[in-house]
MOPAC internal coordinates of N, CA, C and O (Angstrom, degrees):
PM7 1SCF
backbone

  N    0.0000 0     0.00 0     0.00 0    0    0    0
  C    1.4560 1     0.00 0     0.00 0    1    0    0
  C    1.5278 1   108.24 1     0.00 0    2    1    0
  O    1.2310 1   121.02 1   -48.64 1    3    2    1
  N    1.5272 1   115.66 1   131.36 1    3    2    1
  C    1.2097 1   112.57 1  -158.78 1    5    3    2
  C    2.0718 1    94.78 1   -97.60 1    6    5    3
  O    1.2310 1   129.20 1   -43.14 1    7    6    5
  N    1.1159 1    99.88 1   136.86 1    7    6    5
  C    1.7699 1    99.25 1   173.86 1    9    7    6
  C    1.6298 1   125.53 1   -94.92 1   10    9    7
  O    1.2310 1   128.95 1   -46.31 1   11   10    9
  N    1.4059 1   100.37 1   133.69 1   11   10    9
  C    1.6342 1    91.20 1  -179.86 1   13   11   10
  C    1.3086 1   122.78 1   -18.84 1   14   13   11
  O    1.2310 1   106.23 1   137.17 1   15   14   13
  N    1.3683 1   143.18 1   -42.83 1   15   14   13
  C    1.1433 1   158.37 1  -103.58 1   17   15   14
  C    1.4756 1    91.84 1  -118.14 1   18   17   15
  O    1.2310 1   126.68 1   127.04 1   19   18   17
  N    1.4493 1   104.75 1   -52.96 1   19   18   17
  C    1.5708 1   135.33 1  -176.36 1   21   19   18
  C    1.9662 1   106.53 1   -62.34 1   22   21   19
  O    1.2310 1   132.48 1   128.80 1   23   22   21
  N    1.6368 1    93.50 1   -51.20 1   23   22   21
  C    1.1307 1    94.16 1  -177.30 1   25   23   22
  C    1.5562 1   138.05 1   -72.02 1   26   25   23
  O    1.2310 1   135.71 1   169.20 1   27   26   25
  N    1.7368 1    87.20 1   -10.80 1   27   26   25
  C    1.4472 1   113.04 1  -167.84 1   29   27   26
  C    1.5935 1   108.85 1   -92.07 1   30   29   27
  O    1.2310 1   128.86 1   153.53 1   31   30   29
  N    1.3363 1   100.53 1   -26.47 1   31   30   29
  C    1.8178 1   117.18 1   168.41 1   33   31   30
  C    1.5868 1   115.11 1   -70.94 1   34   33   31
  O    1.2310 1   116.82 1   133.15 1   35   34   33
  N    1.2844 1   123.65 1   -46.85 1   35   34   33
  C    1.0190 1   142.28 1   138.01 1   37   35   34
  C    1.7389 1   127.54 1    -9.07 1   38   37   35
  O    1.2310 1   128.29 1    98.05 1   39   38   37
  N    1.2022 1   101.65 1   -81.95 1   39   38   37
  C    1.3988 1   100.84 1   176.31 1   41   39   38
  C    1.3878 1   114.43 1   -79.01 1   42   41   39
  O    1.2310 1   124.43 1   168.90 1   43   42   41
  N    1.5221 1   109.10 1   -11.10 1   43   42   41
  C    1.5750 1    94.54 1   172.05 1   45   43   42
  C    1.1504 1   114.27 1  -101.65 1   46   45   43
  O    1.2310 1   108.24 1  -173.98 1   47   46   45
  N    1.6308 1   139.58 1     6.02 1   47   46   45
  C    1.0479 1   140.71 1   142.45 1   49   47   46
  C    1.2776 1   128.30 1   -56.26 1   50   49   47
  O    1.2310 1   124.76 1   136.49 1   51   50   49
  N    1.6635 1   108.46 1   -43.51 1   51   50   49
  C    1.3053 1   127.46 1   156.94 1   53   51   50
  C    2.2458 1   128.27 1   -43.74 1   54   53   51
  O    1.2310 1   133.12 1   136.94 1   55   54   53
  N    1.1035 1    92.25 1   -43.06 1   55   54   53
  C    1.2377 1   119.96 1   168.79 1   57   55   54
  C    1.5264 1   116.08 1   -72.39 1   58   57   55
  O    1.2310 1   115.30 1   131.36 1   59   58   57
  N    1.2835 1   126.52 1   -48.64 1   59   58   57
  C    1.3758 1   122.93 1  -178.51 1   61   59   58
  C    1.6059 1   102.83 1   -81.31 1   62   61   59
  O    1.2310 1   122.62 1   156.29 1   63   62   61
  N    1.1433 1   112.59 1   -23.71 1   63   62   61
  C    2.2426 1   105.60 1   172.16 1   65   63   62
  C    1.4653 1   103.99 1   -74.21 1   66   65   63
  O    1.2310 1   114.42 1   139.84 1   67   66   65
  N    1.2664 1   128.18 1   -40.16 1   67   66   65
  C    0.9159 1   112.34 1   160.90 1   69   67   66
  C    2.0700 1   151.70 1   -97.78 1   70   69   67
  O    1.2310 1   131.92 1  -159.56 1   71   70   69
  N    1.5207 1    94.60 1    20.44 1   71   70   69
  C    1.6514 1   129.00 1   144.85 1   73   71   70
  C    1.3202 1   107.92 1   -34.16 1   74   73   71
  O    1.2310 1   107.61 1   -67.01 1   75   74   73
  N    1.4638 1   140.73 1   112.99 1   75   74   73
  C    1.3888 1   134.26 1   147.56 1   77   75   74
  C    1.7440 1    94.77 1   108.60 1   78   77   75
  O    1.2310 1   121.34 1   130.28 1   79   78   77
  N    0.9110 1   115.05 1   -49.72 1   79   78   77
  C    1.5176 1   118.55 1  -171.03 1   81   79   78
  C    1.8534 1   116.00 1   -67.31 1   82   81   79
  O    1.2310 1   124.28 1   151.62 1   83   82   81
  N    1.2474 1   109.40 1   -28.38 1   83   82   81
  C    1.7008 1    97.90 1   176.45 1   85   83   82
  C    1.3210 1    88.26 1  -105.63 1   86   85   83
  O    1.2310 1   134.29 1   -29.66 1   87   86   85
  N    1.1725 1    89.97 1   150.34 1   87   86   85
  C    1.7757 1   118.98 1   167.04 1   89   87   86
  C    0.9773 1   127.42 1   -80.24 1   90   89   87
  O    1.2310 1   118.75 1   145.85 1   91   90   89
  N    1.6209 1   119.98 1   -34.15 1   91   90   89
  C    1.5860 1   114.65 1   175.76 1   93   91   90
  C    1.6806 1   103.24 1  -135.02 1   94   93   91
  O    1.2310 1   130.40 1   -77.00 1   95   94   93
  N    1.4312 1    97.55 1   103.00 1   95   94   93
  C    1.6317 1   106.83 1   169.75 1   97   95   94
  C    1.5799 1   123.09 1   -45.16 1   98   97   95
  O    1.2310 1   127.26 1   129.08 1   99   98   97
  N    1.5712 1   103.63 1   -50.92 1   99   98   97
  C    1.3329 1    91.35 1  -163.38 1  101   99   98
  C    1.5894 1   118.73 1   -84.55 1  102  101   99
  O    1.2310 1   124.76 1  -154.37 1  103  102  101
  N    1.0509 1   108.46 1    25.63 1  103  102  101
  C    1.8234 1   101.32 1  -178.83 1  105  103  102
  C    1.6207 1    87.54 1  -106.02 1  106  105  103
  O    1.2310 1   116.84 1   147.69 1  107  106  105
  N    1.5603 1   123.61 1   -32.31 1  107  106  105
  C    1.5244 1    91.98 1  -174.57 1  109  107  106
  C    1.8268 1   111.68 1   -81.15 1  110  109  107
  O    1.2310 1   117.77 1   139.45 1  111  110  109
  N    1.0612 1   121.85 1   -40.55 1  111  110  109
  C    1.3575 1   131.22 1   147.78 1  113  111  110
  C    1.4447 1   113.82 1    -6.13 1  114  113  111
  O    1.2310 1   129.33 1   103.28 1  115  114  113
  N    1.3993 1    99.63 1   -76.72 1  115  114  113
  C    1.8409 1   107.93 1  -178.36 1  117  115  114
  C    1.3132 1   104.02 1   -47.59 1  118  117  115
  O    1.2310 1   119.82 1   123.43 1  119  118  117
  N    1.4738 1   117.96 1   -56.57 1  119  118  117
  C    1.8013 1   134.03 1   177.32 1  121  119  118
  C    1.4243 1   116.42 1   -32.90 1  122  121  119
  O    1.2310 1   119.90 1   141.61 1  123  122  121
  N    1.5465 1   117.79 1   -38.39 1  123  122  121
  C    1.3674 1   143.21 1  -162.80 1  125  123  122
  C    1.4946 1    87.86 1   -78.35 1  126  125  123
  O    1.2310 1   122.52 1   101.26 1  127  126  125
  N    1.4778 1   112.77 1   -78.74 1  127  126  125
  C    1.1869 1   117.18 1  -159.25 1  129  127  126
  C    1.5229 1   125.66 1   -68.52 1  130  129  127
  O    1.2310 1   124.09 1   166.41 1  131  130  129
  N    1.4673 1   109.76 1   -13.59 1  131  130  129
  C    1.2854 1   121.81 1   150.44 1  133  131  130
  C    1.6699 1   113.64 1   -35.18 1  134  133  131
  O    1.2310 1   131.14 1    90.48 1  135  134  133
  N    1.7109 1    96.11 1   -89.52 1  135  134  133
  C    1.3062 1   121.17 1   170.78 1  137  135  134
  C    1.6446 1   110.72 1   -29.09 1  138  137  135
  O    1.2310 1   114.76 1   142.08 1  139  138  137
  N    1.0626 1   127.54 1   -37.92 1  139  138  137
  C    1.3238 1   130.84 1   175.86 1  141  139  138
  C    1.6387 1   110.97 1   -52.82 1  142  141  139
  O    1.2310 1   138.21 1    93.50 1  143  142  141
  N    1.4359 1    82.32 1   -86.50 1  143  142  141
  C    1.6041 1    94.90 1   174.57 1  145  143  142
  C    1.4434 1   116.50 1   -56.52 1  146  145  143
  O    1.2310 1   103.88 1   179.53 1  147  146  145
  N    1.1407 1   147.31 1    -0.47 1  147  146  145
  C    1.8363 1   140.03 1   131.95 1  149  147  146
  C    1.5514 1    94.61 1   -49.43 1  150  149  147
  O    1.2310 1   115.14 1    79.99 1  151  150  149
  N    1.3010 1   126.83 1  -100.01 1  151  150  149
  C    1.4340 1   132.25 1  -177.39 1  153  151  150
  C    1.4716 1   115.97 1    -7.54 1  154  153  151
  O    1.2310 1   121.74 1   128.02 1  155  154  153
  N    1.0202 1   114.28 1   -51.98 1  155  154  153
  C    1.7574 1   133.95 1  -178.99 1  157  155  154
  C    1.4097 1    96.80 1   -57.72 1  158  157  155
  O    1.2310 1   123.61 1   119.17 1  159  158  157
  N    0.8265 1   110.68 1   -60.83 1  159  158  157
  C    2.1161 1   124.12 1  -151.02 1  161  159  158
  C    1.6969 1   107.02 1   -98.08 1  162  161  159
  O    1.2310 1   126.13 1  -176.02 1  163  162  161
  N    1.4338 1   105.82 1     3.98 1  163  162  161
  C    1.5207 1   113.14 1  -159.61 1  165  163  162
  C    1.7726 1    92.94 1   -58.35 1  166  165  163
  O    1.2310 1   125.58 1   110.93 1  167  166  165
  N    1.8024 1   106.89 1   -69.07 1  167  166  165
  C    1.7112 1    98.49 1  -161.69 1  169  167  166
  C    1.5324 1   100.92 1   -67.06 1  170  169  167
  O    1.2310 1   109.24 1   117.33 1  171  170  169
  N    1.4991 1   137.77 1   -62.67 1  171  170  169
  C    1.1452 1   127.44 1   156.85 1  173  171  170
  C    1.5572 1   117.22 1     0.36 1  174  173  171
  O    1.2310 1   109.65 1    82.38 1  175  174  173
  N    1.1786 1   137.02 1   -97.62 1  175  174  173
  C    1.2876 1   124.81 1   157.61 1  177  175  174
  C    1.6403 1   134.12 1   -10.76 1  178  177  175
  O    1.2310 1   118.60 1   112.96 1  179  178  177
  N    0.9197 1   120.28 1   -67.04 1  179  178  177
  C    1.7444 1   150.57 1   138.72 1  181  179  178
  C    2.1240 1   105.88 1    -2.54 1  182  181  179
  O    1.2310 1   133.06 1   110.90 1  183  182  181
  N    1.7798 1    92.36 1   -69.10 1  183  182  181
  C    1.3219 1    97.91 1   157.64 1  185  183  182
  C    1.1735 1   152.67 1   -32.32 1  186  185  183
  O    1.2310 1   127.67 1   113.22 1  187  186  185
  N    1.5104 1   102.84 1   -66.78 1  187  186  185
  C    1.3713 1   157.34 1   177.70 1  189  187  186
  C    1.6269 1    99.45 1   -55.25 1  190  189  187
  O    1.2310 1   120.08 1   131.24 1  191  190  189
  N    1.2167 1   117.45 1   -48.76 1  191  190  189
  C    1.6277 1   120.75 1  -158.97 1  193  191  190
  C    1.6375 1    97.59 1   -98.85 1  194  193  191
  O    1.2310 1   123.51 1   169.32 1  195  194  193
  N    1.0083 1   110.88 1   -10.68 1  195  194  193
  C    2.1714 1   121.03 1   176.22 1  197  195  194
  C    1.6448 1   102.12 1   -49.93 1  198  197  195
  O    1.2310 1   130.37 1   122.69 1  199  198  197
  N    1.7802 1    97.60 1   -57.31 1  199  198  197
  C    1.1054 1   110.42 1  -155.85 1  201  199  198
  C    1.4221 1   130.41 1   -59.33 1  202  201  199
  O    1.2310 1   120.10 1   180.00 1  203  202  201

């Protein structure tokens, strides 16, 4: 079982390899938060489309 702590080292290790190397932050960012908000709204949605 992986621990916040773990996970939080993790993505910020993840994050600093890729520091300096992309050129344009905000399209993967936007991409992210897309993807987020599907995940978020997934059963909500799900609901929504029953009716």
């Amino acid at each position: 079982m992986t621990t916040k702590k773990q996970l939080g080292n993790f993505l910020w290790g993840m994050a600093n390899m890729l520091y300096g190397k992309v050129k344009d932050n905000k399209s993967y960012i936007l991409t992210l938060l897309f993807y987020k908000r599907l995940s978020d709204n997934h059963p909500w949605e799900e609901k929504q489309s029953v009716r």
